[in-house]
N, C-alpha and C positions, 0 to 999 in steps of 0.2 A: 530512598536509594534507587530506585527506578524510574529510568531519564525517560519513558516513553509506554504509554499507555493506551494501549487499543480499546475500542466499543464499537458497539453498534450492532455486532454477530449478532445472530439470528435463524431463525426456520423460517425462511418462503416460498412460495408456487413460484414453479418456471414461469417467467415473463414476467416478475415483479418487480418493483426496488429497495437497495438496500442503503445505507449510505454507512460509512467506517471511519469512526475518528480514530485521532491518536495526537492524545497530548503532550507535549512535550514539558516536562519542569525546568530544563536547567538550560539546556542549550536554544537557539534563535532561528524558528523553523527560516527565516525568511533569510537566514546566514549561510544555509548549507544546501547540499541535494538531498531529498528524500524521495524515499520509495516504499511501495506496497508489493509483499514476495507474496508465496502462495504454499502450501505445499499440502500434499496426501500421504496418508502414511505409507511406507515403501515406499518412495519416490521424492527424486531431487525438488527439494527449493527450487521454483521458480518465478523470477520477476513477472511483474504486470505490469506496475506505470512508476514511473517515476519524475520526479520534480527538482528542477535546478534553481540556484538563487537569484537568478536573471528570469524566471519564471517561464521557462522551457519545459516541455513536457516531451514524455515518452512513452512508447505503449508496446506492450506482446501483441503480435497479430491478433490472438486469439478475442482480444477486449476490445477493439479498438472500433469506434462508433457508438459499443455501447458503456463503457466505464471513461469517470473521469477524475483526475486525480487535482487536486486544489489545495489553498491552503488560507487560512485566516491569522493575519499576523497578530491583531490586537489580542487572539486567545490563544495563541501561540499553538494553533492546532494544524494538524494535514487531515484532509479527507479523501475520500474515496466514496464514488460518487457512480453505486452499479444500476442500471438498468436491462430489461429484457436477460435478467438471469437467466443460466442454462443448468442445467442439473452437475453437471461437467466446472459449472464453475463453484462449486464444491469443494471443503477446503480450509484450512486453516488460514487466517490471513495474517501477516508481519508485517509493523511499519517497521524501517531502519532510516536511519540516521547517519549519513559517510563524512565522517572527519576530513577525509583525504579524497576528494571526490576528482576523478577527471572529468567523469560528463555524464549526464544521466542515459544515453543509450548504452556507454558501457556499464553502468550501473545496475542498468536493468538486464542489462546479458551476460553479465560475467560476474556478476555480483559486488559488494561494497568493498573498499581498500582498506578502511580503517573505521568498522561499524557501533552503532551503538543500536540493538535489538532493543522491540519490544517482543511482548511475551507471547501473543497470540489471541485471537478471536476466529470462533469457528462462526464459518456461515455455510448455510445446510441449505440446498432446493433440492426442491421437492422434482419429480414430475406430475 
């Protein structure tokens, strides 16, 4: 019953890497936009990168140089792809899914129009 499965969370030292899948079972990652949100407890969801089905990317200032967002059609998976962690990038991570996508900068700034969540992988750095 659950369209989207996160992995990969983890515990690492600032300045290492991580990489985040998320599988999808039903729906066609390479058919739609997808995105990776973020959030801490007390505080808003927010987007990090996201990916269109023309193979457009988008990014939060806050990642940009060192995360990268991708996707593998034959396994029908997205990743997320962090380098030179920061402590700050701390965090529960959500892939989604937008049925109804206009573009992935809005996607990633105002979040999804018509979403399909997954559940959640926490990624913890260290300093």
């Amino acid at each position: 019953q659950v369209q989207l499965v996160e992995s990969g969370g983890g515990s690492v030292q600032a300045g290492g890497s991580l990489t985040l899948s998320c599988a999808a079972s039903r729906y066609p990652v390479n058919s739609f936009c997808l995105a990776w949100f973020r959030q801490v407890l007390g505080k808003e969801r927010e987007g990090v990168a996201g990916l269109a089905s023309d193979g457009s990317t988008n990014y939060t200032d806050s990642v940009k140089g060192r995360f990268t967002i991708s996707r593998d059609n034959a396994k029908n998976t997205l990743y997320l792809q962090m380098n030179s962690l920061k402590p700050e990038d701390t965090a529960m991570y959500y892939c989604v899914l937008d049925l109804k996508c206009v573009g992935v900068r809005r996607l990633v700034l105002f979040g999804p129009n018509l979403p399909v969540w997954g559940q959640g992988t926490q990624v913890t750095v260290s300093s």
